[in-house]
C-alpha positions as CSV (number, residue, x, y, z in Angstrom):
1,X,73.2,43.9,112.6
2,X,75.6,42.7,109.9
3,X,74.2,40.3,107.0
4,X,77.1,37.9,108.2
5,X,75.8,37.4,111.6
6,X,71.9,36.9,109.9
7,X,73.7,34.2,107.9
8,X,75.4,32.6,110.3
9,X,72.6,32.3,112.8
10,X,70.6,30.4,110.2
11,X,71.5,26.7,110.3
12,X,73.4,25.3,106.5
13,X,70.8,22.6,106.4
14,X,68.3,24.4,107.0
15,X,69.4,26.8,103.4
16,X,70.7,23.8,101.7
17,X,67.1,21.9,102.4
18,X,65.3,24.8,100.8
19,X,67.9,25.9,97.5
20,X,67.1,21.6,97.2
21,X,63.5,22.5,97.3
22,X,63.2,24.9,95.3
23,X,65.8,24.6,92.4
24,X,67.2,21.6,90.6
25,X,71.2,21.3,89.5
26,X,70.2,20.0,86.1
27,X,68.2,23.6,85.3
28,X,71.2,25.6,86.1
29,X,69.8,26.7,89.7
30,X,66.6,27.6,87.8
31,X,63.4,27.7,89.4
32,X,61.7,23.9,89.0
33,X,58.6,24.6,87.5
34,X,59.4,25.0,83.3
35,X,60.2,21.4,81.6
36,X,63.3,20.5,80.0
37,X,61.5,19.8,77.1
38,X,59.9,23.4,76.8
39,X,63.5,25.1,77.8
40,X,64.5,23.4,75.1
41,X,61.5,24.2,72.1
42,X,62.6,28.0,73.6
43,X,66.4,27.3,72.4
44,X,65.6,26.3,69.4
45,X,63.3,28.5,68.4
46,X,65.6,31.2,68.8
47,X,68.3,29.7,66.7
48,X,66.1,27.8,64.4
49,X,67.1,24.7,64.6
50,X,65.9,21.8,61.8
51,X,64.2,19.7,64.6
52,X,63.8,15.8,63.9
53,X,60.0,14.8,64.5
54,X,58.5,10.9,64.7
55,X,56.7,11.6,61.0
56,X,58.5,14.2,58.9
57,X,62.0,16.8,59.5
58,X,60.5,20.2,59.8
59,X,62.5,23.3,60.9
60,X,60.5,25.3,64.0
């Protein structure tokens, strides 16, 4: 049986309902799960980036 035939005997809600699920648009099509916030301590981390904090500027 040919993948196009398994695809097209599984209803496009049904697919869309679970990518919805299980990915958000804002990550990229990431899997939901890491925070924002901790994608982005990652980023700048690597490129060591002087980060703005509530009491004092201190580069991570």
């Amino acid at each position: 049986m040919s993948y196009q035939k398994i695809l097209d005997a599984i209803p496009k809600a049904e697919i869309l309902k679970y990518l919805k699920k299980n990915t958000s648009l804002n990550t990229g099509g990431r899997e939901v799960g890491a925070s924002t916030a901790s994608r982005k301590a990652m980023i700048r981390k690597m490129h060591e980036i002087p980060v703005k904090n509530s009491k004092n500027e201190k580069s991570i």
